[in-house]
C-alpha positions, 0 to 999 in steps of 0.5 A: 410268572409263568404259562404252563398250565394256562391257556392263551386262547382261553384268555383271549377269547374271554371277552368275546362271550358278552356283548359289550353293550348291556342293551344288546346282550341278549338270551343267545349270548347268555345261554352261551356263556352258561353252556361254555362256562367251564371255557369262561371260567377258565378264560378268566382266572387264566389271565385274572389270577396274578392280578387278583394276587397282586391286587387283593393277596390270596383270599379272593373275597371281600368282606366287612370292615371295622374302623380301623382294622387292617385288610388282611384282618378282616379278609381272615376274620371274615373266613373264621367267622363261616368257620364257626358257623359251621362248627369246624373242628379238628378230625372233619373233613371239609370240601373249599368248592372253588378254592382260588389259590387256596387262601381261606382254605389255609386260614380255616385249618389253622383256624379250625385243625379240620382237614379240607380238600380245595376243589377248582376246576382251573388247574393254574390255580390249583397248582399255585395253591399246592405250591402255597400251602407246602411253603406254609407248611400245611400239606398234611391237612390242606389239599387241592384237586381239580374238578367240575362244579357240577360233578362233585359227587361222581369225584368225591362220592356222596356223604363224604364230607362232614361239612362244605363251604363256598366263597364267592364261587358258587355264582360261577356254576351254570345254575344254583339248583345243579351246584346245589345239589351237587353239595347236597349229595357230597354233605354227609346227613345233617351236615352242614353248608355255609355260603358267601354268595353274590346276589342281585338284591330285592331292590335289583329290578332288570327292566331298569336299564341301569339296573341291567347295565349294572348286573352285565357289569359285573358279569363282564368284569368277574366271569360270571355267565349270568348274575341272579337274585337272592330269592333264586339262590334261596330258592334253590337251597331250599328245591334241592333239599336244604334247611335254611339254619340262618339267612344274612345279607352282610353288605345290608349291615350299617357299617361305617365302612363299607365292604367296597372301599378298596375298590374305590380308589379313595387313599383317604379311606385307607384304615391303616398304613400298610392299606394305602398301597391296597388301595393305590392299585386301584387309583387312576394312576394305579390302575395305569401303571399296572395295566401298562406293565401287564403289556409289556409283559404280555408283549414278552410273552411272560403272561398269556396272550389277552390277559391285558383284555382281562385286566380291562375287564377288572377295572369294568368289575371295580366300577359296577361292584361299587355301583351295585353296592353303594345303590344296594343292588349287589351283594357279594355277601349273601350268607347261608347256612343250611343243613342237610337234612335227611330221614330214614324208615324205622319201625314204620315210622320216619326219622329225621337223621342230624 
């Protein structure tokens, strides 16, 4: 483990942004965590990001399960599943915005042989994944940079990727509308953009005090300055200019198993062998056992100051993802495809550019 590129003040500050109570967190402390998000983001995946590897592996998403299939299966089937959405190929070239330690962007050019640049803009992060995808041999067509969200058109220049894809990242930017539009303007025309968002659903009503503690939950424990709704992500994708090609809610399908099971810490619902050591970590004594050797090496200075606080964090996130998914008033999975779609003046008459 190591420190280089994180900061311990970053990490110990993470938690002062919310007001513990979801009853007193007010417009003040929200417009503060939009406006500081990048110190947010940044604070959180400083102390998170070992946690989530130890805990989930190098995909840092969720996904749907079959019965009987393995952890690391559905996690990859979930990525080639966008992949093919997208109609990824070889000789395109496609932007991960958000990329985590570069998981799915591994798994989609193996999966696919396109050529896709990882942009993130916590640089332990970013190192880790450079370091991952050389031992995987994939440095030739995987790379990654650090970058803002809310600029990646002035770092990457428009119309420069044939497609764009996002996991579970895009709730992290301060608004849809500016990440968005930064998306639209970096799709080359017609191209494409596939999105596994985190949404409140229809059902979520934020006058409901146990709705809103849900949502602050969630914020808390995955350092999201402010969680929104399906319609504002549609809507959003549809004000900057997208076409919407198709529209799913994944975590609305009749799965047998559901997309929260590793959290519950129930072993019983582990679907294979190997999936029983996944879900021990977030048991009782799981959860004891790994905060108290964060701890320790905290107290040795082998990881950042706070970074205990962000493990804490975590387990608040565990138990208000499962809430919100067992009540239906959260899902990880809101799933977009849409299409940048653009016209051009010829002969005096418009034509639409695909």
């Amino acid at each position: 483990m190591g420190v280089e590129t994180r900061s311990a003040a970053r990490v110990s500050n993470y938690t002062k942004f919310w007001h513990k109570s979801s009853k007193d967190d007010n417009e003040a402390h929200r417009s503060g965590r939009l406006e500081k998000y990048t110190d947010l983001v940044n604070g959180y995946y400083d102390g998170a990001t070992e946690l989530y590897e130890f805990g989930w592996g190098e995909s840092f998403h969720f996904c749907r399960f079959y019965k009987g299939e393995a952890f690391i299966q559905a996690l990859a089937r979930h990525e080639h599943y966008l992949a093919s959405l997208l109609n990824l190929r070889p000789g395109m070239k496609v932007l991960d915005v958000g990329c985590g330690v570069g998981g799915p962007a591994r798994e989609m050019a193996r999966f696919s042989d396109a050529t896709i640049v990882g942009v993130n803009n916590n640089q332990y992060q970013v190192d880790r994944a450079r370091r991952k995808t050389a031992r995987a041999a994939l440095s030739d067509r995987v790379s990654f940079v650090k970058g803002d969200f809310m600029k990646l058109s002035e770092q990457f220049g428009e119309a420069s990727f044939d497609a764009i894809y996002a996991i579970e990242a895009t709730c992290h930017a301060p608004t849809f509308e500016g990440i968005y539009g930064e998306i639209y303007k970096c799709l080359k025309p017609g191209g494409l953009f596939g999105v596994y968002e985190w949404c409140m659903t229809d059902a979520w009503d934020p006058s409901i005090p146990e709705h809103k503690e849900i949502a602050h939950g969630i914020e808390i424990g995955d350092g999201i300055a402010e969680m929104r709704t399906l319609a504002a992500a549609r809507k959003a994708l549809k004000a900057v200019g997208f076409e919407i090609l198709h529209e799913e809610d994944l975590a609305d399908r009749p799965d047998p198993v559901p997309w929260y099971y590793p959290l519950e810490g129930d072993i019983l619902k582990s679907q294979t062998l190997w999936d029983i050591f996944t879900v021990m970590r977030m048991t009782t004594v799981g959860k004891f056992f790994t905060q108290n050797a964060v701890w320790g090496l905290e107290k040795v200075g082998l990881v950042p100051k706070g970074t205990y606080d962000v493990g804490e964090s975590l387990k608040i996130a565990a138990k208000y993802l499962v809430a919100g998914g067992q009540k239906k008033l959260f899902t990880p999975m809101a799933l977009w495809i849409v299409r940048k779609v653009c016209f051009r003046k010829t002969d005096r008459r418009l034509v639409l550019i695909t």
